[in-house]
PyMOL CGO cylinders between C-alpha atoms (Angstrom):
from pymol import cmd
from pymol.cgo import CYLINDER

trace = [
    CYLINDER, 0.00, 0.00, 0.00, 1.18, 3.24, -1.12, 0.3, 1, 1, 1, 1, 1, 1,
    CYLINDER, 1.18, 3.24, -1.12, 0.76, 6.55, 0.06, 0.3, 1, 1, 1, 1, 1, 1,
    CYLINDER, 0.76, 6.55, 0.06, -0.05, 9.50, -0.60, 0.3, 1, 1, 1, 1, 1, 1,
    CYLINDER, -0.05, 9.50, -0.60, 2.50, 11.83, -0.70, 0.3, 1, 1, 1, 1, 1, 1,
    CYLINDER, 2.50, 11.83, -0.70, 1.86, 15.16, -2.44, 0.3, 1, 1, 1, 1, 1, 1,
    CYLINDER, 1.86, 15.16, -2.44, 5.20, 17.03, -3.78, 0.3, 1, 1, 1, 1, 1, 1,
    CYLINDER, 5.20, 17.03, -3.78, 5.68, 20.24, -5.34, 0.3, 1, 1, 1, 1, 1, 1,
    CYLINDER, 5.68, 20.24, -5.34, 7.83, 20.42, -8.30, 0.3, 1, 1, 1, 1, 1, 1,
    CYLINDER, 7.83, 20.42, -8.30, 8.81, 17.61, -10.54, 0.3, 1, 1, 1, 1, 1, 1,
    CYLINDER, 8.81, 17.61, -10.54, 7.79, 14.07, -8.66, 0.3, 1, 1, 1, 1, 1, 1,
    CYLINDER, 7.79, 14.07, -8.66, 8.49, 12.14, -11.08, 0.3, 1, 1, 1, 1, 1, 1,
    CYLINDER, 8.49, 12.14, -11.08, 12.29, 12.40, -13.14, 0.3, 1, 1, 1, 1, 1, 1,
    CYLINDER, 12.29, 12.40, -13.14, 10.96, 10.13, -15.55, 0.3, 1, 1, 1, 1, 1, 1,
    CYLINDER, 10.96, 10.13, -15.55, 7.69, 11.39, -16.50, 0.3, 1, 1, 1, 1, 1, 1,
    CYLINDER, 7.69, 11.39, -16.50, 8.49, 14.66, -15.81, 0.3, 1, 1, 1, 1, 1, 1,
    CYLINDER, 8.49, 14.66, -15.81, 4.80, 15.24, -14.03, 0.3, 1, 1, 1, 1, 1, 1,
    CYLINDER, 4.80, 15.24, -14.03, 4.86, 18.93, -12.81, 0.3, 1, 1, 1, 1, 1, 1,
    CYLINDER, 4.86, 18.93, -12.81, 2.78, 18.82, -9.13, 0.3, 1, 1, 1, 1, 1, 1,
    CYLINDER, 2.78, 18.82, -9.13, 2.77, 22.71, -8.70, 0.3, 1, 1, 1, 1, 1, 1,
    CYLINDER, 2.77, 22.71, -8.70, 0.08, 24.25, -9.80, 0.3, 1, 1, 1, 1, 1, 1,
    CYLINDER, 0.08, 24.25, -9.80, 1.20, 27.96, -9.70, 0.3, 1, 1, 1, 1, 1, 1,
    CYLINDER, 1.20, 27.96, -9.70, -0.81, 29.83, -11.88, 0.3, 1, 1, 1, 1, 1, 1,
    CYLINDER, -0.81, 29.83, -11.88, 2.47, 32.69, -12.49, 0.3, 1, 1, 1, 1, 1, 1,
    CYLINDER, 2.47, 32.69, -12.49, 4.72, 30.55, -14.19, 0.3, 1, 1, 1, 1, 1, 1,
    CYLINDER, 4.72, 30.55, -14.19, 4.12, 29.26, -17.31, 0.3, 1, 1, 1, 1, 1, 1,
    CYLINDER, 4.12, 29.26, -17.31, 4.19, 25.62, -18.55, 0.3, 1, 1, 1, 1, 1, 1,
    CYLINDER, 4.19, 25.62, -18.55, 5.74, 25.84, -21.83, 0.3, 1, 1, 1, 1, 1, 1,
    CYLINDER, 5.74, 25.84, -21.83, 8.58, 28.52, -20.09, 0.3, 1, 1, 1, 1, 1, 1,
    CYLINDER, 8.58, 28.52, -20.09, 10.00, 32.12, -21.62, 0.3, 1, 1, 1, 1, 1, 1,
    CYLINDER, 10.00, 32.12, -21.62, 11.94, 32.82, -24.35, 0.3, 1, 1, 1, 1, 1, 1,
    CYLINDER, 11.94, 32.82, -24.35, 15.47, 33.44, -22.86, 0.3, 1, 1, 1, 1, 1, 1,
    CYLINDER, 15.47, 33.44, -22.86, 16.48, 35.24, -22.46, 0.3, 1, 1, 1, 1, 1, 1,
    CYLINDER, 16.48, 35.24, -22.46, 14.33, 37.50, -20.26, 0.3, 1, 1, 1, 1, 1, 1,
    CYLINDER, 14.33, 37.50, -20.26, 14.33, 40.75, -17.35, 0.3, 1, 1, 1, 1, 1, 1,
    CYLINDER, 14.33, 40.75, -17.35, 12.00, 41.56, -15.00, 0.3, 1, 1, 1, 1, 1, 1,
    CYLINDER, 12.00, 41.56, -15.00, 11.29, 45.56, -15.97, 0.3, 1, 1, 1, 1, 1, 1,
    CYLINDER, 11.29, 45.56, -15.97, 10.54, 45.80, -11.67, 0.3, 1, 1, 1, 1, 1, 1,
    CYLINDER, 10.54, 45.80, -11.67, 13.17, 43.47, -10.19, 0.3, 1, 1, 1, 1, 1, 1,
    CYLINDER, 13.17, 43.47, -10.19, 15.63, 42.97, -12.57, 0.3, 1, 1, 1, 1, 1, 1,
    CYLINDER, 15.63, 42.97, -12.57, 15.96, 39.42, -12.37, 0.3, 1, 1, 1, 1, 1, 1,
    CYLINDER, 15.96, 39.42, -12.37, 16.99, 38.08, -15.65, 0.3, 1, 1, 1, 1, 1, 1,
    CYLINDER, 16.99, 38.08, -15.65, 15.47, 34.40, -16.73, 0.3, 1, 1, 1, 1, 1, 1,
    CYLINDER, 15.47, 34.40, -16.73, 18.01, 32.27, -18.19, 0.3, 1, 1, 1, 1, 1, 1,
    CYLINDER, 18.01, 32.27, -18.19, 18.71, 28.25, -18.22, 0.3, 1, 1, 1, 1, 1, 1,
    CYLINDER, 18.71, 28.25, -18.22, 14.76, 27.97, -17.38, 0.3, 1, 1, 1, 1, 1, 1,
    CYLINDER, 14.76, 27.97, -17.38, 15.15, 29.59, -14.26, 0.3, 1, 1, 1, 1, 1, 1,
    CYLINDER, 15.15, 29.59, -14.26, 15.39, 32.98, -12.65, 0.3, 1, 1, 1, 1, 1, 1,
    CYLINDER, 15.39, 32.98, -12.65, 18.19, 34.38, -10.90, 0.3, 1, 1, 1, 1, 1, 1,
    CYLINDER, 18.19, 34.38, -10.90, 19.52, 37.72, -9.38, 0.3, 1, 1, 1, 1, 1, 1,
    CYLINDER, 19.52, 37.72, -9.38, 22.42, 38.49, -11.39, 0.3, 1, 1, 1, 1, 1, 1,
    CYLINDER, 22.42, 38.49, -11.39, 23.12, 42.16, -11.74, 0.3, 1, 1, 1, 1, 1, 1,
    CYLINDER, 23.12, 42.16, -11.74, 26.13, 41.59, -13.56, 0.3, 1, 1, 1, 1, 1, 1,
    CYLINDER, 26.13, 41.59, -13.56, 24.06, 39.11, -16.04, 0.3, 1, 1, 1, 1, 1, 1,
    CYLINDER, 24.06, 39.11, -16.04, 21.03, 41.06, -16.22, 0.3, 1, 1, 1, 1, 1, 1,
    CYLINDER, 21.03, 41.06, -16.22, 22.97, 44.33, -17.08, 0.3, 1, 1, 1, 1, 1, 1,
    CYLINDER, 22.97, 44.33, -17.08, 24.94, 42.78, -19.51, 0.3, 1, 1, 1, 1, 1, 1,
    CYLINDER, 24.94, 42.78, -19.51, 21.83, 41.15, -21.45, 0.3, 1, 1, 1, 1, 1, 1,
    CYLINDER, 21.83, 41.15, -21.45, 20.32, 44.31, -21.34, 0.3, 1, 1, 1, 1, 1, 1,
    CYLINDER, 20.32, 44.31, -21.34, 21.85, 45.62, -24.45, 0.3, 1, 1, 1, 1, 1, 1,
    CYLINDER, 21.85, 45.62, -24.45, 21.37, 42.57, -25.78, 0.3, 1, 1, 1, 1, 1, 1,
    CYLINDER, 21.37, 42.57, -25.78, 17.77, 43.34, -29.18, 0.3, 1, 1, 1, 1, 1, 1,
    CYLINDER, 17.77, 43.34, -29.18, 16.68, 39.69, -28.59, 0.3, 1, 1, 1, 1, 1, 1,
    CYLINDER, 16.68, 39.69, -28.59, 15.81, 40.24, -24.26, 0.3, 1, 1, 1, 1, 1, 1,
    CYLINDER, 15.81, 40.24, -24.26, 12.17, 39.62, -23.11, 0.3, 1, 1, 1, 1, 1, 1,
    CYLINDER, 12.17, 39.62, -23.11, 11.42, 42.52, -20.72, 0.3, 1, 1, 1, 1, 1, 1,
    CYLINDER, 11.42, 42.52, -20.72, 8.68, 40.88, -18.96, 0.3, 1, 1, 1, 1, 1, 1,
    CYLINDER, 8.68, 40.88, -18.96, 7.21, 40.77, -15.56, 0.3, 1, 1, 1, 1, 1, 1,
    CYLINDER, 7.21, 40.77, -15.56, 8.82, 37.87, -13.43, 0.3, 1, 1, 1, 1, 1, 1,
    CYLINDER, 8.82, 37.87, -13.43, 5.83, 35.70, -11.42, 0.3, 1, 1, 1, 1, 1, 1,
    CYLINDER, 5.83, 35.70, -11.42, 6.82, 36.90, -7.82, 0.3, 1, 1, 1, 1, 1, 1,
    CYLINDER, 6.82, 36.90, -7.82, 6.57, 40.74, -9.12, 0.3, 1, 1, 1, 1, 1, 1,
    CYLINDER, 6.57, 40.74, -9.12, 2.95, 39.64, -10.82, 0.3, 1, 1, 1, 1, 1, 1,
    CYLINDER, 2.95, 39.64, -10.82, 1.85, 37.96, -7.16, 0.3, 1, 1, 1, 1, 1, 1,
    CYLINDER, 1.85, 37.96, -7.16, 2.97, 41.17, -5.57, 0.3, 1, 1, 1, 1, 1, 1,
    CYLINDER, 2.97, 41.17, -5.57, 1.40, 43.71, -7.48, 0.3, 1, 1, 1, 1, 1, 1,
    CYLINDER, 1.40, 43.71, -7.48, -1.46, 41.53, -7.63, 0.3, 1, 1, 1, 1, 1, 1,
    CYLINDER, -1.46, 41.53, -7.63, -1.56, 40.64, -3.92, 0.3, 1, 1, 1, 1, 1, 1,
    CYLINDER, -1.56, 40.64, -3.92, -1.56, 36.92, -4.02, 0.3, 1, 1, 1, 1, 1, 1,
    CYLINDER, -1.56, 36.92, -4.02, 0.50, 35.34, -1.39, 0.3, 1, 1, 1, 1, 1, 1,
    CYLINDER, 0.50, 35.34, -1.39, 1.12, 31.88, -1.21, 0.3, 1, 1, 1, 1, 1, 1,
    CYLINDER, 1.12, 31.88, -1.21, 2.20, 31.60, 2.43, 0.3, 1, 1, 1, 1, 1, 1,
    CYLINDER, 2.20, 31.60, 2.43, 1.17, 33.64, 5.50, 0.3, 1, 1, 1, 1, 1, 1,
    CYLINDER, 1.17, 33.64, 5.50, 2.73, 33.36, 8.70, 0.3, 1, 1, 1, 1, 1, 1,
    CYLINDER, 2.73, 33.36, 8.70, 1.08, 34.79, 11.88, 0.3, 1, 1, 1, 1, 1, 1,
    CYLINDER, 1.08, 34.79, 11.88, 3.23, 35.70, 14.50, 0.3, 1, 1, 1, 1, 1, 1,
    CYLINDER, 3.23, 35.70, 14.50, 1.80, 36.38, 17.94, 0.3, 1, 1, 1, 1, 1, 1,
    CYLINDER, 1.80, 36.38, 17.94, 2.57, 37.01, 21.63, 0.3, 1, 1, 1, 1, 1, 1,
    CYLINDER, 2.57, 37.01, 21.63, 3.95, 39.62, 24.14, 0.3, 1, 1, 1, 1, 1, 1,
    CYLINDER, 3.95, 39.62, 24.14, 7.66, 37.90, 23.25, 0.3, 1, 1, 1, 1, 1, 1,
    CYLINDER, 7.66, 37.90, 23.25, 7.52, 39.03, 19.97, 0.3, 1, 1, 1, 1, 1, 1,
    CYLINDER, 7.52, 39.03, 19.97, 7.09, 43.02, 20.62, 0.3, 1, 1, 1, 1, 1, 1,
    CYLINDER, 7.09, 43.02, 20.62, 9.71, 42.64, 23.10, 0.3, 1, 1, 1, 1, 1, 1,
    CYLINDER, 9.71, 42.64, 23.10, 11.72, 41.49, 20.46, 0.3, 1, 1, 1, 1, 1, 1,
    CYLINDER, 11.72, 41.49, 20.46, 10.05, 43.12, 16.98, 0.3, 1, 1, 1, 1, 1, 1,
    CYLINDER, 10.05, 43.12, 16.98, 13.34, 44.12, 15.53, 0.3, 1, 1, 1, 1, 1, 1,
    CYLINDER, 13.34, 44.12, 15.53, 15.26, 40.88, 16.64, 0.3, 1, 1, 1, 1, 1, 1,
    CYLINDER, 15.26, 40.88, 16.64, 13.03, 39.16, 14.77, 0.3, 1, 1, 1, 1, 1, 1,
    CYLINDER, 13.03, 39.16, 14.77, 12.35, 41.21, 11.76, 0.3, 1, 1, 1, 1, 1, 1,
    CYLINDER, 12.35, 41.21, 11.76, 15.31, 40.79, 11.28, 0.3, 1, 1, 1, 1, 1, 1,
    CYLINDER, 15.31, 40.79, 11.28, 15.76, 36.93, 10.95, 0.3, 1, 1, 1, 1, 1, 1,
    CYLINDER, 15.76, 36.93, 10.95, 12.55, 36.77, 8.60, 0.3, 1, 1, 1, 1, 1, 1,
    CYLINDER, 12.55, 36.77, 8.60, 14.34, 39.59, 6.62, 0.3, 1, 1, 1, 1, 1, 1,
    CYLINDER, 14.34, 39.59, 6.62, 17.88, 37.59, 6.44, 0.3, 1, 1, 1, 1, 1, 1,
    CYLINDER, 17.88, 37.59, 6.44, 16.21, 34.62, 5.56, 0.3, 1, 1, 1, 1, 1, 1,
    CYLINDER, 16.21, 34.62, 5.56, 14.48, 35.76, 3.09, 0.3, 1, 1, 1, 1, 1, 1,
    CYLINDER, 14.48, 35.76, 3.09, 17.73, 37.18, 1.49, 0.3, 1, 1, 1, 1, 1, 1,
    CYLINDER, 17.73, 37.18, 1.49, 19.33, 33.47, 1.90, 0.3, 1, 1, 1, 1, 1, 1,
    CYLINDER, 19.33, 33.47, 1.90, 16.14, 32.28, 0.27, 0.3, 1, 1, 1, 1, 1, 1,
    CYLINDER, 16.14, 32.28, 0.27, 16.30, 34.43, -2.82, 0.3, 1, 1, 1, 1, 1, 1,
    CYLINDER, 16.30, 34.43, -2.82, 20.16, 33.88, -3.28, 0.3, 1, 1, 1, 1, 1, 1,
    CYLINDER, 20.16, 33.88, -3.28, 18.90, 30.20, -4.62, 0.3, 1, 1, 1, 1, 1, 1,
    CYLINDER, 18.90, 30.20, -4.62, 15.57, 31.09, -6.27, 0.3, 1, 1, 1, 1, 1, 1,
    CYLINDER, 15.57, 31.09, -6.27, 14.58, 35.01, -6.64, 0.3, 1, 1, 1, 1, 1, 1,
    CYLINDER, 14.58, 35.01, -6.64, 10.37, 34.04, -7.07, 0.3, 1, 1, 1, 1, 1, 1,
    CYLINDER, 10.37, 34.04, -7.07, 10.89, 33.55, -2.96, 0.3, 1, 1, 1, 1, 1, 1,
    CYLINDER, 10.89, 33.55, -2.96, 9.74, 37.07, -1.44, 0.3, 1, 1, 1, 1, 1, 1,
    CYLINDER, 9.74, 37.07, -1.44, 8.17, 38.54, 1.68, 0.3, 1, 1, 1, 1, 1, 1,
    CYLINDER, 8.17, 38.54, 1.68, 5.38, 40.57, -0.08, 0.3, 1, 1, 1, 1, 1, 1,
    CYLINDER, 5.38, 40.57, -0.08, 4.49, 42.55, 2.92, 0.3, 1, 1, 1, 1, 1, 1,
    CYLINDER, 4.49, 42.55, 2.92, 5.13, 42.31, 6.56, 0.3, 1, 1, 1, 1, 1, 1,
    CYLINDER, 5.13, 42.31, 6.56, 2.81, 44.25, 8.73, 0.3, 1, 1, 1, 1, 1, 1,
    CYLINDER, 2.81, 44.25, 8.73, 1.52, 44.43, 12.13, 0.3, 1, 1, 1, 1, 1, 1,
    CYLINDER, 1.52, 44.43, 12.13, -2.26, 44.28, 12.65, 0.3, 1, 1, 1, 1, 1, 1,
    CYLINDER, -2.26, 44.28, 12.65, -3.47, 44.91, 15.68, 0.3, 1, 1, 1, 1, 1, 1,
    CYLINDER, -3.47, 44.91, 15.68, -1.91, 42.19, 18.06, 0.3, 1, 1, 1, 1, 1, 1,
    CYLINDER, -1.91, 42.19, 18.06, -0.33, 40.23, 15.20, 0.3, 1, 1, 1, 1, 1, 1,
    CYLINDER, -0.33, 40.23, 15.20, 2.63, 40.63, 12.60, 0.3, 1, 1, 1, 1, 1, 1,
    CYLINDER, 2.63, 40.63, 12.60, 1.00, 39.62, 9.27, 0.3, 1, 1, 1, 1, 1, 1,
    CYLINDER, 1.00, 39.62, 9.27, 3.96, 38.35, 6.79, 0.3, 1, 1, 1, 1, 1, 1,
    CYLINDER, 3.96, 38.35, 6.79, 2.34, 36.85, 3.42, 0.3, 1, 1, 1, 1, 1, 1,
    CYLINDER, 2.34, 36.85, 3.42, 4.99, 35.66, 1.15, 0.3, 1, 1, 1, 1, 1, 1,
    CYLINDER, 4.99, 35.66, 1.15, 5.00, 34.30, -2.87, 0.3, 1, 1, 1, 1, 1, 1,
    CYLINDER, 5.00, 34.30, -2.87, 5.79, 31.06, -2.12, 0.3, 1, 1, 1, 1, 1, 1,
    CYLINDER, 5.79, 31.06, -2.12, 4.61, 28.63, 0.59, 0.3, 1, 1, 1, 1, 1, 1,
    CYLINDER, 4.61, 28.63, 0.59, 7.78, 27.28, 1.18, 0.3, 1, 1, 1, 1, 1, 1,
    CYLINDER, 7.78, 27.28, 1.18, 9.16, 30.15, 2.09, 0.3, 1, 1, 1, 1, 1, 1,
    CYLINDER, 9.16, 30.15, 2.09, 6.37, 30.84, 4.72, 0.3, 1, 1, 1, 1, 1, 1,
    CYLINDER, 6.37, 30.84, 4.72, 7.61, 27.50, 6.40, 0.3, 1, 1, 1, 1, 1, 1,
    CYLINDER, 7.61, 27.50, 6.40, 10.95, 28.00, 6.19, 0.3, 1, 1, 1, 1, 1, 1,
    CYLINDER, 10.95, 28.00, 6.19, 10.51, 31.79, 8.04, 0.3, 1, 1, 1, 1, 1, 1,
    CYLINDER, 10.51, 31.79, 8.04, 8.08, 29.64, 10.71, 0.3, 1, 1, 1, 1, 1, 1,
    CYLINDER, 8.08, 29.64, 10.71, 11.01, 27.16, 11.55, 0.3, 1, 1, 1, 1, 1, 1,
    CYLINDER, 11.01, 27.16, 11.55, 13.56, 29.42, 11.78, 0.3, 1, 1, 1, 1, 1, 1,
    CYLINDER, 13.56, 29.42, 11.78, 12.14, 32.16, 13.77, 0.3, 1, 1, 1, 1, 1, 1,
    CYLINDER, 12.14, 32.16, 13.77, 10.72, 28.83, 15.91, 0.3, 1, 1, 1, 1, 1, 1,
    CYLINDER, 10.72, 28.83, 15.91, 15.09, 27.40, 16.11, 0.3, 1, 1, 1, 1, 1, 1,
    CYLINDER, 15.09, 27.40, 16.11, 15.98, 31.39, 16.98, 0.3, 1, 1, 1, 1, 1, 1,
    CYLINDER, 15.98, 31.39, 16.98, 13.06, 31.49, 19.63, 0.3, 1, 1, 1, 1, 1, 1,
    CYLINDER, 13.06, 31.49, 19.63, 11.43, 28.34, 20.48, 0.3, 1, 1, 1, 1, 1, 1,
    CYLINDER, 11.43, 28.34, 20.48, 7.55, 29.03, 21.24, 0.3, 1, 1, 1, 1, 1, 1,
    CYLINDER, 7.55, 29.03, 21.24, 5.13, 27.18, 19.48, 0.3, 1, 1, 1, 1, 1, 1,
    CYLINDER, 5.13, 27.18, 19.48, 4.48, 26.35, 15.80, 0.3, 1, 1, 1, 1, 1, 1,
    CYLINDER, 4.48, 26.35, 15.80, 2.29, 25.28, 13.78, 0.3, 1, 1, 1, 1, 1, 1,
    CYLINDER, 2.29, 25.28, 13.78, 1.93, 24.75, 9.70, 0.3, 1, 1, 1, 1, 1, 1,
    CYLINDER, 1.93, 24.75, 9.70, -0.87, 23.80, 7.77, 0.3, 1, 1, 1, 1, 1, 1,
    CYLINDER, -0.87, 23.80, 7.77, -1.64, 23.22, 3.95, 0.3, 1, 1, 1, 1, 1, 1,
    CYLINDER, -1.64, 23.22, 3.95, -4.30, 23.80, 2.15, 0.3, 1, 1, 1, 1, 1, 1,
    CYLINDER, -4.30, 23.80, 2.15, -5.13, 21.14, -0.31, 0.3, 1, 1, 1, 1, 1, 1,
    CYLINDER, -5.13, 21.14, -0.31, -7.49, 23.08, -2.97, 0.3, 1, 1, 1, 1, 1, 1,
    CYLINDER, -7.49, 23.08, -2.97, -4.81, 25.61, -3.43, 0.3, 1, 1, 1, 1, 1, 1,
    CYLINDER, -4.81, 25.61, -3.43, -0.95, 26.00, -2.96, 0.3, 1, 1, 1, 1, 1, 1,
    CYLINDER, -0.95, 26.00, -2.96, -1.33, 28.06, 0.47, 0.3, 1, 1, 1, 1, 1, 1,
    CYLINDER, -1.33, 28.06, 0.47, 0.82, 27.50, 3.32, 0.3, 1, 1, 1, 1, 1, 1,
    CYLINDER, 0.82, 27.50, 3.32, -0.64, 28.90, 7.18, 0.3, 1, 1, 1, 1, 1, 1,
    CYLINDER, -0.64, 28.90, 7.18, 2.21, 29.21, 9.82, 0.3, 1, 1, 1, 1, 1, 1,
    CYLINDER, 2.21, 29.21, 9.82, 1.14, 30.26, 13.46, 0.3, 1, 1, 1, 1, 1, 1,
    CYLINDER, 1.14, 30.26, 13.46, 4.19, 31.50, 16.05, 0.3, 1, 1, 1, 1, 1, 1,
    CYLINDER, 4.19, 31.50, 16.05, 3.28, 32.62, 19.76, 0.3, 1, 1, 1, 1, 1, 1,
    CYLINDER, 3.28, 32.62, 19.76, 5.39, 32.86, 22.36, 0.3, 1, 1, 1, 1, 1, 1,
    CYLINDER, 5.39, 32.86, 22.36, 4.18, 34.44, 25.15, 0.3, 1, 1, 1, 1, 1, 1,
    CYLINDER, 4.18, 34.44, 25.15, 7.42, 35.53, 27.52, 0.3, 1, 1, 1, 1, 1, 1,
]
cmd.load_cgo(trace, "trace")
């Protein structure tokens, strides 16, 4: 008996079966190569990166795609794939602290793939609201501000749609 095991990505090498669903990035890919007219991420090897050096020499290149790159589209359309709620009289105590960690790993994050972003990080009312473009970022902040700080975590999935929920509270 087998079972069930949902992946995102490619789960299988052979068949090449594409489990992620994300309605930003297009199946058949860009034509390379490509910028992002907001980020300036350029799209080349079927992937984005952050390469300044890359991006600014393409730029002069007549055959570059300036498009929009799918994190920029999920931003200015305001559709986050992850949200992480972080609660609890520890975390004022410690706002910047821990701003900071969600902030530095997001920057690790987007060193490997660029489409990772925090798209906003607010507080509202006794909560700090941080909705990100991909829900595997919104784990990974939840488990590291959870190894920096302990307190207690928790992460769901949504099954009708790629959406990752991470809770943090820590009271003292």
């Amino acid at each position: 008996m087998q079972k069930d095991v949902r992946k995102f990505g490619i789960s299988d090498k052979r068949g090449r079966a594409k489990t992620n669903e994300d309605p930003y990035v297009p199946e058949a890919g860009l034509k390379e190569p490509a910028i992002c007219d907001n980020c300036n991420a350029l799209y080349r090897n079927r992937r984005w990166q952050m390469d300044a050096e890359g991006a600014a020499a393409e730029s002069g290149n007549p055959d570059v795609q300036r498009v929009t790159c799918p994190a920029c589209q999920k931003i200015a359309e305001r559709y986050a794939e992850g949200v992480v709620t972080l609660r609890g009289g520890y975390l004022w105590d410690h706002e910047e602290e821990i701003r900071n960690i969600l902030r530095n790993e997001e920057n690790r994050a987007m060193a490997k793939n660029p489409l990772q972003r925090i798209m906003r990080m607010e507080r509202e009312g006794d909560e700090l609201i941080i909705e990100t473009t991909e829900e595997k970022l919104a784990e990974h902040l939840g488990r590291a501000l959870h190894s920096a700080h302990q307190g207690e975590l928790s992460v769901t999935w949504s099954k009708e749609h790629s959406l990752c929920r991470v809770n943090w509270e820590r009271l003292q």
